[in-house]
C-alpha positions as CSV (number, residue, x, y, z in Angstrom):
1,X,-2.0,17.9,-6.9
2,X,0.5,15.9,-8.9
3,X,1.7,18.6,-11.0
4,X,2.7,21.1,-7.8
5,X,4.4,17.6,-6.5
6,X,6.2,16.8,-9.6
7,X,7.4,20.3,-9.9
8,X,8.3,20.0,-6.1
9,X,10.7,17.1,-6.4
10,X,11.9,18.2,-9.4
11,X,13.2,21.7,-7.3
12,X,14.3,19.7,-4.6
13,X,16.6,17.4,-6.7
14,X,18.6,20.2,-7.2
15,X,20.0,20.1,-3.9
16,X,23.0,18.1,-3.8
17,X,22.3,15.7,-1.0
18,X,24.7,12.5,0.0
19,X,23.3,9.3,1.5
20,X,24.1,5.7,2.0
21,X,24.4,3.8,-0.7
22,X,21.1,1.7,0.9
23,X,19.3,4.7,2.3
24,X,17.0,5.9,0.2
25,X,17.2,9.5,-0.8
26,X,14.2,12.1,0.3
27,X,12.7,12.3,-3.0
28,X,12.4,8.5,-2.7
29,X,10.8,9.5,0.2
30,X,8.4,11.5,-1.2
31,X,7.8,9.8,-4.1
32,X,7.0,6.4,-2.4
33,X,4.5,8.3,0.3
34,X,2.4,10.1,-2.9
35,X,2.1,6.9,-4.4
36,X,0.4,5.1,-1.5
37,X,-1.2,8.5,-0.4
38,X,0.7,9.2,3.0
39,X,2.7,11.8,4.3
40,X,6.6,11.5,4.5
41,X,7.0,11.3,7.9
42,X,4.2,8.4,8.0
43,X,6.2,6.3,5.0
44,X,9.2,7.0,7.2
45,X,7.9,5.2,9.7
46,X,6.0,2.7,7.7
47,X,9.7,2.4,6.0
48,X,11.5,1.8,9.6
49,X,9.4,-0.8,10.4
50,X,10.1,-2.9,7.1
51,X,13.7,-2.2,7.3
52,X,13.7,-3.8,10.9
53,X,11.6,-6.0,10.9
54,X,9.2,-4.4,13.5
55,X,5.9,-4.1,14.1
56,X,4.1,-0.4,13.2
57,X,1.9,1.0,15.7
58,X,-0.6,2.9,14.5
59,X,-4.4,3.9,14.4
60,X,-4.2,5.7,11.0
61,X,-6.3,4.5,8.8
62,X,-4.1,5.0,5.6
63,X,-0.4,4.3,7.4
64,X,-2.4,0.7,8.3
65,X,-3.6,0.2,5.0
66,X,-0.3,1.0,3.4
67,X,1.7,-1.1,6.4
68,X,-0.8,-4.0,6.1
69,X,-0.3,-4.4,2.2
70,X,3.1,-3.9,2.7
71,X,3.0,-7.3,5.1
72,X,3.8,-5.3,7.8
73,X,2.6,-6.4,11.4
74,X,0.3,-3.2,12.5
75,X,-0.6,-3.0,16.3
76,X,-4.1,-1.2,16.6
């Protein structure tokens, strides 16, 4: 639920992690793939695809959903 994932990114921000400064961080990550109700390895590649300009190919329903709203391309 969203308390045990609140309480989960607020433990892994403790963890001194360095990244580009255009990459976004895993708790972005995270954050960003609760909101539209994926997992973080889908909004990674949901997040690929927009970053490149690439098509997503897929047959989940919610990585489409997310992908399509997002404008991007989905291949079913």
């Amino acid at each position: 639920d969203e308390t045990q994932f609140r309480a989960l990114i607020a433990h892994g921000m403790q963890f001194p992690v360095l990244y580009e400064h255009d990459e976004p961080s895993l708790v972005d990550y995270a954050e960003s793939a609760f909101q539209l109700g994926l997992t973080s390895y889908d909004y990674a590649y949901l997040d690929c695809a927009r970053r490149r300009s690439l098509p997503l190919a897929t047959l989940d329903r919610a990585l489409v959903a997310a992908a399509r709203s997002a404008g991007i391309t989905v291949l079913t």
